[in-house]
PyMOL Python script that loads the backbone (N, CA, C, O; Angstrom):
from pymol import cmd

cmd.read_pdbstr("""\
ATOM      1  N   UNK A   1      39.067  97.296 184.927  1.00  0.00           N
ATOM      2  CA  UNK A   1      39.102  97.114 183.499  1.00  0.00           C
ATOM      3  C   UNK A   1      37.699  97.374 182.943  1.00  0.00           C
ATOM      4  O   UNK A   1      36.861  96.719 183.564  1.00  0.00           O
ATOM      5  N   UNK A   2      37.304  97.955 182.189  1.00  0.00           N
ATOM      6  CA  UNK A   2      36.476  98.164 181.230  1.00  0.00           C
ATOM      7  C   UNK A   2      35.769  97.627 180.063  1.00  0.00           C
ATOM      8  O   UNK A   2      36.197  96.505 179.793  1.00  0.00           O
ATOM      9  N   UNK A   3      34.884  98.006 179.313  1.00  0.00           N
ATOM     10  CA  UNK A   3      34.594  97.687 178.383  1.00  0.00           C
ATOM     11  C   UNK A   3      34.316  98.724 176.895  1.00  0.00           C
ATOM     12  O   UNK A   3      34.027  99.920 176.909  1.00  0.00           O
ATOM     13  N   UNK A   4      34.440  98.154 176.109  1.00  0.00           N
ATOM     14  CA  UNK A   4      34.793  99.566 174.866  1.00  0.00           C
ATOM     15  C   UNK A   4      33.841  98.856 173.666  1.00  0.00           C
ATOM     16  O   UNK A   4      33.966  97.727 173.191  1.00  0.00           O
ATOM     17  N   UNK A   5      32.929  99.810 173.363  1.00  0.00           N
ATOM     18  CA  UNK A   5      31.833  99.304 171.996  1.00  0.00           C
ATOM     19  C   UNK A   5      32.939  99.811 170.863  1.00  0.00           C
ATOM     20  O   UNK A   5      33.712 100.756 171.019  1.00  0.00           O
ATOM     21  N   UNK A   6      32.838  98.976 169.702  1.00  0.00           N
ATOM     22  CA  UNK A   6      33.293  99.198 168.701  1.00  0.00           C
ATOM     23  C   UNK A   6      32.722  98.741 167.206  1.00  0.00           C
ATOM     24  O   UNK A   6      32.333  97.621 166.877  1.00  0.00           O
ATOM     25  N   UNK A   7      32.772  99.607 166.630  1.00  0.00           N
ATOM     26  CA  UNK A   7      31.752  99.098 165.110  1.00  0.00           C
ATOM     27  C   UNK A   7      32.590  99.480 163.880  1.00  0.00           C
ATOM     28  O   UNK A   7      33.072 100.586 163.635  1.00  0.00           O
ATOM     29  N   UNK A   8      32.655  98.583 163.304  1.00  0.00           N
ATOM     30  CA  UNK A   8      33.492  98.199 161.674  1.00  0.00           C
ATOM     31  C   UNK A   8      32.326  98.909 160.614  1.00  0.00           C
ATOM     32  O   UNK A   8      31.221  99.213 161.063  1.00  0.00           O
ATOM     33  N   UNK A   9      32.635  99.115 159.337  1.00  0.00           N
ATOM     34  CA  UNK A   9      31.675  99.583 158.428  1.00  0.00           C
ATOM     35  C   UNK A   9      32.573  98.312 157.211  1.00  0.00           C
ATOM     36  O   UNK A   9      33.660  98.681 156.766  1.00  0.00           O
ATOM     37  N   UNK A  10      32.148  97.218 156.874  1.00  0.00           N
ATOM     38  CA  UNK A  10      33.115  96.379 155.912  1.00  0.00           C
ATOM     39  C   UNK A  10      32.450  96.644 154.664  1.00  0.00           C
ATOM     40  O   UNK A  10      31.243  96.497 154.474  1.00  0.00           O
ATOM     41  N   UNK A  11      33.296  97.041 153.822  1.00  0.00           N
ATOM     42  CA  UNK A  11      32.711  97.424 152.332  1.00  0.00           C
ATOM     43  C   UNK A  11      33.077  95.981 151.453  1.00  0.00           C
ATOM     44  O   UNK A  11      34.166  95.436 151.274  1.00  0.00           O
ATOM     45  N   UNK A  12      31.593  95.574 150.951  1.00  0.00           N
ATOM     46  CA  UNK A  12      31.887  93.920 149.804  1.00  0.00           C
ATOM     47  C   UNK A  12      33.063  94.371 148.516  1.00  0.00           C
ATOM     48  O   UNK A  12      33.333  95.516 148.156  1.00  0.00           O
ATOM     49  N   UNK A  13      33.582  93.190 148.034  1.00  0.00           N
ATOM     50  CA  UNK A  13      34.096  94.216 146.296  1.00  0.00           C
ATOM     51  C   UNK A  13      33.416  93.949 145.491  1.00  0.00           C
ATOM     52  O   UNK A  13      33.755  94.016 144.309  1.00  0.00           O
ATOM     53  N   UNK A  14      31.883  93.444 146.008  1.00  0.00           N
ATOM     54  CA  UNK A  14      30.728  93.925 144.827  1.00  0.00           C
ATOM     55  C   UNK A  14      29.414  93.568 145.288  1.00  0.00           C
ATOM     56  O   UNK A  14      29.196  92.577 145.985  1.00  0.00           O
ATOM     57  N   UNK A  15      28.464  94.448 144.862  1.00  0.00           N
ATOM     58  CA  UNK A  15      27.207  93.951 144.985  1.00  0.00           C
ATOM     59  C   UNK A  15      26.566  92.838 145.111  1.00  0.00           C
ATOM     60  O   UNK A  15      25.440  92.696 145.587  1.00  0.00           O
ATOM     61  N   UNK A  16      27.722  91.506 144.415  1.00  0.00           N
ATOM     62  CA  UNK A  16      27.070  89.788 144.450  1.00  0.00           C
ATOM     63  C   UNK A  16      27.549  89.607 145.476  1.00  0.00           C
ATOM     64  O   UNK A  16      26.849  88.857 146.155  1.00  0.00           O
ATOM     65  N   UNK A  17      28.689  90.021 146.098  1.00  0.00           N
ATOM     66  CA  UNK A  17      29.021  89.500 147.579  1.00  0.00           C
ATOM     67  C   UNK A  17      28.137  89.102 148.530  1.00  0.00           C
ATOM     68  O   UNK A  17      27.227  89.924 148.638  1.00  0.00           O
ATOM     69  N   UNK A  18      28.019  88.006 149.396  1.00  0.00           N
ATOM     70  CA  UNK A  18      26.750  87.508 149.973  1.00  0.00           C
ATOM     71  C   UNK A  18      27.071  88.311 151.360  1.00  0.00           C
ATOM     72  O   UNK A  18      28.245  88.652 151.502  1.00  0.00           O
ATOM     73  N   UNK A  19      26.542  88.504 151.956  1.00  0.00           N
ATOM     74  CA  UNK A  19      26.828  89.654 152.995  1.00  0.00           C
ATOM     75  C   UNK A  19      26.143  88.826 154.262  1.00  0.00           C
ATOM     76  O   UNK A  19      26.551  89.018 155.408  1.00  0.00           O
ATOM     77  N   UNK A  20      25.115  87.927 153.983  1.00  0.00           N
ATOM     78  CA  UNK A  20      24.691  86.781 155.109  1.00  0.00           C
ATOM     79  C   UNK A  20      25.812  85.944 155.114  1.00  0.00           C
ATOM     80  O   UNK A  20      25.709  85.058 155.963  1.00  0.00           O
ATOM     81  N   UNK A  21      26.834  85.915 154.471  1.00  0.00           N
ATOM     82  CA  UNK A  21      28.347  85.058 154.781  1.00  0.00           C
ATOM     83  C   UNK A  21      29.265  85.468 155.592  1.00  0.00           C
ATOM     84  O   UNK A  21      30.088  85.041 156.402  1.00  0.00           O
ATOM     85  N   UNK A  22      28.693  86.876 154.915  1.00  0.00           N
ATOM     86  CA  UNK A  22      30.145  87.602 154.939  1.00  0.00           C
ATOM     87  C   UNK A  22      29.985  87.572 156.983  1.00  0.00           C
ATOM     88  O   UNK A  22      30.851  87.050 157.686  1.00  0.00           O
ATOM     89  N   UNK A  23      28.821  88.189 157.500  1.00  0.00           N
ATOM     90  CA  UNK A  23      28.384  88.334 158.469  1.00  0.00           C
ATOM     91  C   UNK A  23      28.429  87.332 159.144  1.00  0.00           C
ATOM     92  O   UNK A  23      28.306  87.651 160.326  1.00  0.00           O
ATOM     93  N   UNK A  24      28.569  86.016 158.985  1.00  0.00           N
ATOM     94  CA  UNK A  24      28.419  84.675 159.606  1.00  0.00           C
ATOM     95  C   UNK A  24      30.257  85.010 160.147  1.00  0.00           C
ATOM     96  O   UNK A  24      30.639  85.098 161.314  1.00  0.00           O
ATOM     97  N   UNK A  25      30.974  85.119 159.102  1.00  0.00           N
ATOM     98  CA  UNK A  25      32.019  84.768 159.033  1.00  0.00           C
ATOM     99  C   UNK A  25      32.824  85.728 160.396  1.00  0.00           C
ATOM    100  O   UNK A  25      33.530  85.284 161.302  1.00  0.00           O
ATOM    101  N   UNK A  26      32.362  87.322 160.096  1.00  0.00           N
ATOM    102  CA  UNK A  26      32.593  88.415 161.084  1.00  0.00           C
ATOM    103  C   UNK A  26      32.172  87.916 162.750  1.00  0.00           C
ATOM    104  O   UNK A  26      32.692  88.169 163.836  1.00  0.00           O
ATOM    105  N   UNK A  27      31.154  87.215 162.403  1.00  0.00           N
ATOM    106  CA  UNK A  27      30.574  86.994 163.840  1.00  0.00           C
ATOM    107  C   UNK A  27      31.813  86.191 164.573  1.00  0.00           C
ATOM    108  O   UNK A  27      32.371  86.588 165.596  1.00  0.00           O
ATOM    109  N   UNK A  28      32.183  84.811 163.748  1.00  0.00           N
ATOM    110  CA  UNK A  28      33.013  83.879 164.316  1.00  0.00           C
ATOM    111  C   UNK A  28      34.572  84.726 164.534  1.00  0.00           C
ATOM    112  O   UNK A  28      35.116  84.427 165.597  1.00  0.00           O
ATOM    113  N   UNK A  29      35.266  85.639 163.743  1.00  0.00           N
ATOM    114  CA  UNK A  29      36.103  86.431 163.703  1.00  0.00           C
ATOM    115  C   UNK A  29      36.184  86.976 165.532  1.00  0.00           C
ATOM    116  O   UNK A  29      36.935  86.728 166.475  1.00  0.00           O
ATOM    117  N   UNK A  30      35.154  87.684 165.351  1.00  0.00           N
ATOM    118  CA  UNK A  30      34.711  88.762 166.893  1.00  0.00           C
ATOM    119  C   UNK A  30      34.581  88.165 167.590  1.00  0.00           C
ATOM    120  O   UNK A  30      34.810  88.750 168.649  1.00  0.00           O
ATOM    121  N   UNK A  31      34.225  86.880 167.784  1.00  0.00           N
ATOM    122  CA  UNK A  31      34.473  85.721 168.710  1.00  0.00           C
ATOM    123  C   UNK A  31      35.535  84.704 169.426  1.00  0.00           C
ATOM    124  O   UNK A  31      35.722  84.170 170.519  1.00  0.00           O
ATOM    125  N   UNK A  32      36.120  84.773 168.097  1.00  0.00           N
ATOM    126  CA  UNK A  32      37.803  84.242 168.257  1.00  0.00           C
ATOM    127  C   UNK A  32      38.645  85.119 168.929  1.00  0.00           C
ATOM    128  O   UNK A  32      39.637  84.570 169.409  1.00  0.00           O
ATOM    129  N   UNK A  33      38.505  86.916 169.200  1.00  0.00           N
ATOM    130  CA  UNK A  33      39.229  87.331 169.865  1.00  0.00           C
ATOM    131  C   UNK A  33      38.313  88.423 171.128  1.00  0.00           C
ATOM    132  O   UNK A  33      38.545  89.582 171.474  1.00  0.00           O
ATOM    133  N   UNK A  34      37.131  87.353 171.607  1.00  0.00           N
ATOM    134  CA  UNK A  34      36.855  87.276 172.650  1.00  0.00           C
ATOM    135  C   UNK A  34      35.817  88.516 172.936  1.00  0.00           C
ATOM    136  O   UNK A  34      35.516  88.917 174.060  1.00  0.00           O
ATOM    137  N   UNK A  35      35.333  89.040 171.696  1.00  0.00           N
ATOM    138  CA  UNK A  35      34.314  90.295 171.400  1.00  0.00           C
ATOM    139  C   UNK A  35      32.858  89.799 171.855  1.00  0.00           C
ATOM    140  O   UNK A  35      32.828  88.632 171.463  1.00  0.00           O
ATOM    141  N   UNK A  36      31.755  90.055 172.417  1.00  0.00           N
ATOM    142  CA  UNK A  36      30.200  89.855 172.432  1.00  0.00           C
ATOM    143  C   UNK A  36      29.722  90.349 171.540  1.00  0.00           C
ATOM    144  O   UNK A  36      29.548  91.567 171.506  1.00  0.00           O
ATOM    145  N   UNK A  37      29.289  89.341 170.322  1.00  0.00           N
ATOM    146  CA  UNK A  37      28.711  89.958 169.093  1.00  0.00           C
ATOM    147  C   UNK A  37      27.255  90.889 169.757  1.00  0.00           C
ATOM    148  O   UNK A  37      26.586  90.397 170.665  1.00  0.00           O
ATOM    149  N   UNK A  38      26.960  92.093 169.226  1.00  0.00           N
ATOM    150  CA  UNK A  38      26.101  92.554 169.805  1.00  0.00           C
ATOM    151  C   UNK A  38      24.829  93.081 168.541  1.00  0.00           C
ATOM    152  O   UNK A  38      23.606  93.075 168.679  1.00  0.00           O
ATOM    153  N   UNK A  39      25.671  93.521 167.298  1.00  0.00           N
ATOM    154  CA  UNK A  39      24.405  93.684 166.368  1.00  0.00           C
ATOM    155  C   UNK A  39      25.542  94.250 164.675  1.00  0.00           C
ATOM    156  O   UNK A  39      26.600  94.839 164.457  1.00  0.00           O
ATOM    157  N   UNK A  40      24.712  93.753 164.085  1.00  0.00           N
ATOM    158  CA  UNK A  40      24.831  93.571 162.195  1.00  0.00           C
ATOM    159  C   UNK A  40      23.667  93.587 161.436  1.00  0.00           C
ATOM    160  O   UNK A  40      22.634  92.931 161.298  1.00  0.00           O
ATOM    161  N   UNK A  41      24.387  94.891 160.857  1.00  0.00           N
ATOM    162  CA  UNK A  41      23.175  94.835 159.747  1.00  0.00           C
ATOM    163  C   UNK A  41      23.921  95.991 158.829  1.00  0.00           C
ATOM    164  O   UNK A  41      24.870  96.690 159.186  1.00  0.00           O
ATOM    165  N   UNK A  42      23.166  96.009 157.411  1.00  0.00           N
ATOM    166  CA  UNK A  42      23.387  96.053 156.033  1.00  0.00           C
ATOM    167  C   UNK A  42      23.242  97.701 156.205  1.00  0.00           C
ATOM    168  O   UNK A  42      22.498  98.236 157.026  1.00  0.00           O
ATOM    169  N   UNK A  43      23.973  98.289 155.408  1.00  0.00           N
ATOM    170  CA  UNK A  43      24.079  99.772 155.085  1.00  0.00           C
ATOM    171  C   UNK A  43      24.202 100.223 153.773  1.00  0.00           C
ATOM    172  O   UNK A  43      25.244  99.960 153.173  1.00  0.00           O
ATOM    173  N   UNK A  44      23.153 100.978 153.120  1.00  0.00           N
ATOM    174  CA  UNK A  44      23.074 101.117 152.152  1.00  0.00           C
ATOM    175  C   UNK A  44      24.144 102.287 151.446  1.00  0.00           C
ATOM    176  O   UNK A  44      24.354 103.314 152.090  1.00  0.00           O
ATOM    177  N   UNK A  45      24.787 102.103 150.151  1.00  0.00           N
ATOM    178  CA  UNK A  45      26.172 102.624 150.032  1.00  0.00           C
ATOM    179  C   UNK A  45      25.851 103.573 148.931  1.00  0.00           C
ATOM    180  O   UNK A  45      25.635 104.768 149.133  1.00  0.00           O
ATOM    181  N   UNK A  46      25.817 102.797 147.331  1.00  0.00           N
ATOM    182  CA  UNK A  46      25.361 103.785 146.500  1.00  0.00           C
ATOM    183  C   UNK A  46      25.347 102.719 144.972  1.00  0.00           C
ATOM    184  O   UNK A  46      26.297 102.076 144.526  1.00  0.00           O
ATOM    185  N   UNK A  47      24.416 102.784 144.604  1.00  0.00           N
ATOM    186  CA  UNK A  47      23.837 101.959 143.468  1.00  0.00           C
ATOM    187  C   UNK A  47      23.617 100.227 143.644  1.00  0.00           C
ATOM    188  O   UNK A  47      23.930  99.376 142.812  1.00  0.00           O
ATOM    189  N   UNK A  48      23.050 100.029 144.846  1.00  0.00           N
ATOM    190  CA  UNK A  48      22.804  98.663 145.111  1.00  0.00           C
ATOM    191  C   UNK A  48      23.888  97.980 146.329  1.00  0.00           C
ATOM    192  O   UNK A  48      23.683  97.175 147.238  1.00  0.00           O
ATOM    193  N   UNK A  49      24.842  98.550 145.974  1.00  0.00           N
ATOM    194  CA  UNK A  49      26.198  98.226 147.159  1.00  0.00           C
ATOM    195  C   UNK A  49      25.660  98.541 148.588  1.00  0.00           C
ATOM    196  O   UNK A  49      25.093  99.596 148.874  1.00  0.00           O
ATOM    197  N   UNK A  50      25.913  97.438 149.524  1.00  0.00           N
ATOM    198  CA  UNK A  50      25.625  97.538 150.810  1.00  0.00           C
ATOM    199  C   UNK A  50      26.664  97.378 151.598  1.00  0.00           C
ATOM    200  O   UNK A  50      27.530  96.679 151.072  1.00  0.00           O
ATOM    201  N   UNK A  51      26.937  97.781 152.737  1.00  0.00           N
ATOM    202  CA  UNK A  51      27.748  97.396 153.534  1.00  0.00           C
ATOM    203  C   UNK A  51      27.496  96.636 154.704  1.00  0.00           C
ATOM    204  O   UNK A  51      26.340  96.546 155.118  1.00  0.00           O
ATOM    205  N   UNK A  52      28.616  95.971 155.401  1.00  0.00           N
ATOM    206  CA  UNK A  52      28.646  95.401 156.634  1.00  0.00           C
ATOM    207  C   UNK A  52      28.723  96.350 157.896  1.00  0.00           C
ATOM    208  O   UNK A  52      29.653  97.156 157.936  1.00  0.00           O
ATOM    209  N   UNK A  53      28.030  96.317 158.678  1.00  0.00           N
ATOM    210  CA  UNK A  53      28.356  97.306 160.131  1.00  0.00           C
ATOM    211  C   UNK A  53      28.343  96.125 161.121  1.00  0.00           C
ATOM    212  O   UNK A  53      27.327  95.450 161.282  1.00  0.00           O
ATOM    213  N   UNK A  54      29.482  95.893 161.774  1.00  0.00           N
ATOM    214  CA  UNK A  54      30.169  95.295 162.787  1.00  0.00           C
ATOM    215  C   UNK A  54      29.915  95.534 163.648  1.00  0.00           C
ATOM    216  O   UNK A  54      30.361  96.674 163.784  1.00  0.00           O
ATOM    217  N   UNK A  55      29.098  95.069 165.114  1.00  0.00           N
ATOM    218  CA  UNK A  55      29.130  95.665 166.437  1.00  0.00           C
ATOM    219  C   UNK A  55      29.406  95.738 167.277  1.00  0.00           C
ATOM    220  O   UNK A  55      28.587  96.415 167.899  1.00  0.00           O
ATOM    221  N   UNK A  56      30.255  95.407 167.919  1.00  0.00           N
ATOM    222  CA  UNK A  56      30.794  94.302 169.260  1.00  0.00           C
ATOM    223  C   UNK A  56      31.090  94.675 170.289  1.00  0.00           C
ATOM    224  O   UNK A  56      30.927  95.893 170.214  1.00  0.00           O
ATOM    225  N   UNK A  57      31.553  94.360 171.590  1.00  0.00           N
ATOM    226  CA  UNK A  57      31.662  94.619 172.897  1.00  0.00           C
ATOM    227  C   UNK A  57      33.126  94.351 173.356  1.00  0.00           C
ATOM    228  O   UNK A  57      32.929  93.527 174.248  1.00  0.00           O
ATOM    229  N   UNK A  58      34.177  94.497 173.310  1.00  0.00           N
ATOM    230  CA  UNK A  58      35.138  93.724 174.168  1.00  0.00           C
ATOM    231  C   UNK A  58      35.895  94.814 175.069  1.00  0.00           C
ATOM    232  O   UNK A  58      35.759  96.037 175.101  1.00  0.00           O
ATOM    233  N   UNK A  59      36.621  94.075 175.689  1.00  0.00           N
ATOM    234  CA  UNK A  59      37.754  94.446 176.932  1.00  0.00           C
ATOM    235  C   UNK A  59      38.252  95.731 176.222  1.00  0.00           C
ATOM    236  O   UNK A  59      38.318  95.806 174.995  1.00  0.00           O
ATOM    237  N   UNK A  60      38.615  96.783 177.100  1.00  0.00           N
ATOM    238  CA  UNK A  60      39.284  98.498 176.569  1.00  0.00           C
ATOM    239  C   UNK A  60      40.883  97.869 176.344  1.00  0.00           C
ATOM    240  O   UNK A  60      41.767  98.442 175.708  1.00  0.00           O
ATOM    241  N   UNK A  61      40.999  96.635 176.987  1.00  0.00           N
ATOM    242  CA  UNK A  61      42.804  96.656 176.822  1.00  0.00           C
ATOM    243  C   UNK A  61      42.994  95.609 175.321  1.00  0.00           C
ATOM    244  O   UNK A  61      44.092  95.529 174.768  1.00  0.00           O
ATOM    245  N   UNK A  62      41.885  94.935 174.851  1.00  0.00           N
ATOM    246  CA  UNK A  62      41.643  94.344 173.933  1.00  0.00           C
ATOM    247  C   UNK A  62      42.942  94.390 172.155  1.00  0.00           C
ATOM    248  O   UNK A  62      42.529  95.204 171.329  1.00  0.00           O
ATOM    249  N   UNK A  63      43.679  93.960 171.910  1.00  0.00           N
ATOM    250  CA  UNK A  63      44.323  94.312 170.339  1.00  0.00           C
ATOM    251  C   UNK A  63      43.370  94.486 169.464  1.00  0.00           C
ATOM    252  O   UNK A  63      42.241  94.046 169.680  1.00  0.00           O
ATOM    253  N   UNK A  64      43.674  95.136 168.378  1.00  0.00           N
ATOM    254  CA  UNK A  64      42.096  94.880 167.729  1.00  0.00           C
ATOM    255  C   UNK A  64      42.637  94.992 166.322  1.00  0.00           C
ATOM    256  O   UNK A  64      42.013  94.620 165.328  1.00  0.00           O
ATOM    257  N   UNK A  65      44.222  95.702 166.305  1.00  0.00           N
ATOM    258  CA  UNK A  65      45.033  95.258 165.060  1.00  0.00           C
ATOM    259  C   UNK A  65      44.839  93.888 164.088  1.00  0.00           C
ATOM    260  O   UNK A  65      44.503  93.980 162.907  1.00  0.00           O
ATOM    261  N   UNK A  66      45.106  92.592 164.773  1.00  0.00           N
ATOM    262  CA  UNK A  66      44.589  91.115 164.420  1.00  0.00           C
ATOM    263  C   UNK A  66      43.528  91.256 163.857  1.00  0.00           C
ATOM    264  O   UNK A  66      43.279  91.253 162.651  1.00  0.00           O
ATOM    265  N   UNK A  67      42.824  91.393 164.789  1.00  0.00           N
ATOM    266  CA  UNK A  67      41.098  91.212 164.388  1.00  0.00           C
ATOM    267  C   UNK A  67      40.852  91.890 162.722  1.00  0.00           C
ATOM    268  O   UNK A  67      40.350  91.305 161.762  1.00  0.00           O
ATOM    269  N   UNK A  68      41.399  93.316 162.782  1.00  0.00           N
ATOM    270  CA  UNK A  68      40.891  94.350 161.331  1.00  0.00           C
ATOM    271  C   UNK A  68      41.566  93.808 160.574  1.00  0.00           C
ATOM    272  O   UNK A  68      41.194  93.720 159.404  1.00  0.00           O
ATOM    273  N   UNK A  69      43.223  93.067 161.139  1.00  0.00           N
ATOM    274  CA  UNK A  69      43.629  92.457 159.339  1.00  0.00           C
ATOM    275  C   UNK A  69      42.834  91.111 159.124  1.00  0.00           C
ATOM    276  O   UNK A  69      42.769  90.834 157.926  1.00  0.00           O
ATOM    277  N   UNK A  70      42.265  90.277 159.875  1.00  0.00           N
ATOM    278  CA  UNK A  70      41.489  89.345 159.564  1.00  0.00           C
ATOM    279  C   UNK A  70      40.239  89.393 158.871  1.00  0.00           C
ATOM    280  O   UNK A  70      40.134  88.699 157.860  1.00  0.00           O
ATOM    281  N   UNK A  71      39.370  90.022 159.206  1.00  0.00           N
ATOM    282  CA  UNK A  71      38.419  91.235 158.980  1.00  0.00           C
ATOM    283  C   UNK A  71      38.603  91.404 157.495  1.00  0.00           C
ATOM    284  O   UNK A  71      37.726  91.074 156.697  1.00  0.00           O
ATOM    285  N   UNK A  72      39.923  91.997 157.088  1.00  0.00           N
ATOM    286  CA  UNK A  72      40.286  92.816 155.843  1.00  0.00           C
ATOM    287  C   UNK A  72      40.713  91.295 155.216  1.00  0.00           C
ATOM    288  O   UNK A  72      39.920  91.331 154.274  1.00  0.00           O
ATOM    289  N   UNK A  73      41.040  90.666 155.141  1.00  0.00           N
ATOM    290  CA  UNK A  73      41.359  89.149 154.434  1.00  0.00           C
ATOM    291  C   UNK A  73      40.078  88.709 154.021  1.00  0.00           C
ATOM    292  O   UNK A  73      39.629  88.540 152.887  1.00  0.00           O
ATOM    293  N   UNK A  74      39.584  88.557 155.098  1.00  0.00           N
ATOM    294  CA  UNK A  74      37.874  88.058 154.691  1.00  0.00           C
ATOM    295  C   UNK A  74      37.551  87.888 153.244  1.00  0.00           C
ATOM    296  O   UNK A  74      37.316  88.989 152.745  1.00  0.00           O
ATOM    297  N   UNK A  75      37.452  86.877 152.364  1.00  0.00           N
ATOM    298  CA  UNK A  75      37.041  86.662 151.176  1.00  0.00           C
ATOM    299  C   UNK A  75      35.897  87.434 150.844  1.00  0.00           C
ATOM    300  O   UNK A  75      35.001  87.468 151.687  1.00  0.00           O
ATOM    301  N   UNK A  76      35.747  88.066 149.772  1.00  0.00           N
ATOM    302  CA  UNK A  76      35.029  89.305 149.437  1.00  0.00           C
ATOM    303  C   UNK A  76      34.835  90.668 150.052  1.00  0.00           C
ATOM    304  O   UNK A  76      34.012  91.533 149.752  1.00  0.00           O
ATOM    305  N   UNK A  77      35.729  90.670 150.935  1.00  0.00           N
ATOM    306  CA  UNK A  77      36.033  92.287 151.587  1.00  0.00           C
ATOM    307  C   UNK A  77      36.737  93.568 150.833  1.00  0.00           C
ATOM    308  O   UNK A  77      37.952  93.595 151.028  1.00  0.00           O
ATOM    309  N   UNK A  78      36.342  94.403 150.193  1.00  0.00           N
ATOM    310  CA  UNK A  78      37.042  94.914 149.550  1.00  0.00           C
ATOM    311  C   UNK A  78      37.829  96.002 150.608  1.00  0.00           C
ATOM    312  O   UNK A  78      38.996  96.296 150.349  1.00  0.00           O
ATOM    313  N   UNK A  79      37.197  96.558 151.739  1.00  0.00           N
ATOM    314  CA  UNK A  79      37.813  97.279 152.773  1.00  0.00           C
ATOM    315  C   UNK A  79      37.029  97.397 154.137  1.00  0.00           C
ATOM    316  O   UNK A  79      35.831  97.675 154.189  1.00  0.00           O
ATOM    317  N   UNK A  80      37.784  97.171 155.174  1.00  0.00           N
ATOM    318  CA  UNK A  80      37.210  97.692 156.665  1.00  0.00           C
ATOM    319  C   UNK A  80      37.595  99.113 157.257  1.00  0.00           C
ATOM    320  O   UNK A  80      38.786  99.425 157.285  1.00  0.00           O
ATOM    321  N   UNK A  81      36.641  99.970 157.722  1.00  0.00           N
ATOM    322  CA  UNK A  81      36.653 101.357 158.451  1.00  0.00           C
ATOM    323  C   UNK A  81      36.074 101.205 159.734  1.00  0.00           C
ATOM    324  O   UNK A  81      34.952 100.709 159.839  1.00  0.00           O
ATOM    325  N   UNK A  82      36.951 101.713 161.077  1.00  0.00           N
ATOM    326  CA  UNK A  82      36.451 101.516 162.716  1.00  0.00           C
ATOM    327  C   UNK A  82      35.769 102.843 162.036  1.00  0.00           C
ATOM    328  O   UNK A  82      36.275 103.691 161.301  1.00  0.00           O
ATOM    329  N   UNK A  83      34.219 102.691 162.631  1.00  0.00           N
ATOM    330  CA  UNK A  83      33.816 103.958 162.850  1.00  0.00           C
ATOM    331  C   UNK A  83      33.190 104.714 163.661  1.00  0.00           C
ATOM    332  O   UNK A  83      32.573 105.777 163.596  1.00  0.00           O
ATOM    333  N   UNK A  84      33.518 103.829 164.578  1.00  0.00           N
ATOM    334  CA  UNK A  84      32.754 104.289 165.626  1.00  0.00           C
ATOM    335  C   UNK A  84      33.678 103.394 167.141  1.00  0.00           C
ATOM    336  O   UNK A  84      33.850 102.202 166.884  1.00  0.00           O
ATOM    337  N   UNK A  85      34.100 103.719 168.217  1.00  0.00           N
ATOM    338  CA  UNK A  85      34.749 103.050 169.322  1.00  0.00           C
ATOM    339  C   UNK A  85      34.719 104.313 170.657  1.00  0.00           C
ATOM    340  O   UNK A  85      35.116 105.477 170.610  1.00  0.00           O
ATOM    341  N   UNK A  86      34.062 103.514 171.848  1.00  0.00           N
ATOM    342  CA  UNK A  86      33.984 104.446 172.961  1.00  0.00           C
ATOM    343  C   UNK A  86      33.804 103.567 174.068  1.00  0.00           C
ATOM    344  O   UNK A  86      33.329 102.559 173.546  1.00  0.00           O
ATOM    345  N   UNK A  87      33.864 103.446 174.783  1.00  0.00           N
ATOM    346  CA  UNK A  87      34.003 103.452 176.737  1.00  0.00           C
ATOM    347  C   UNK A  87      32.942 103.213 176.562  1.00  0.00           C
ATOM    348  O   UNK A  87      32.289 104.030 175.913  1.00  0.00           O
ATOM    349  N   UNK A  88      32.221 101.866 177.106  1.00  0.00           N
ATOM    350  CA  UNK A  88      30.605 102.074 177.331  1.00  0.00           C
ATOM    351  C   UNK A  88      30.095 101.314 179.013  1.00  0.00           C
ATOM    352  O   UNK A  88      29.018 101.113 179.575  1.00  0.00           O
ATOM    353  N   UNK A  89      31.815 101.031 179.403  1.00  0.00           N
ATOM    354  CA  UNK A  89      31.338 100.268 181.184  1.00  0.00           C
ATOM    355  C   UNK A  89      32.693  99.907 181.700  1.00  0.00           C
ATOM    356  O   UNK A  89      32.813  99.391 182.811  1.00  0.00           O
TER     357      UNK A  89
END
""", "prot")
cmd.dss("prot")
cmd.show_as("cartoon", "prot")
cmd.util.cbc("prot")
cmd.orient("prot")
């Protein structure tokens, strides 16, 4: 069994969105379904809007359906994009 990196891009539905929450909140998310938070940080979008980039580590046989609609519920999420997922062990 393996392991598979995978990274979210979470867009706020606005610039006041606190994104040190939002990120607290993602961490405990990626944790609950057994992910190694590995790295987060802010991405700049277009007129002040930043985004969330998600980083995590888990199992290749992993669901990850759950996780993105949880993810996408997230109070002040306006949308989540995988953008990135590959084989890394």
């Amino acid at each position: 069994m393996g392991t598979t990196g995978v990274k979210y891009k979470v867009l706020p539905e606005s610039t006041d969105t606190n994104l040190m929450e939002l990120e607290e909140k993602a961490k405990k998310l990626v944790e609950k379904f057994n992910g190694i938070n590995k790295e987060y940080y802010e991405e700049p979008i277009a007129f002040g809007l930043k985004a969330l980039i998600v980083f995590f580590y888990c199992d290749e046989d992993q669901e990850l359906e759950k996780l993105e609609n949880e993810l996408q519920n997230l109070e002040g999420v306006s949308s989540i994009q995988m953008i990135d997922m590959r084989k890394v062990g």
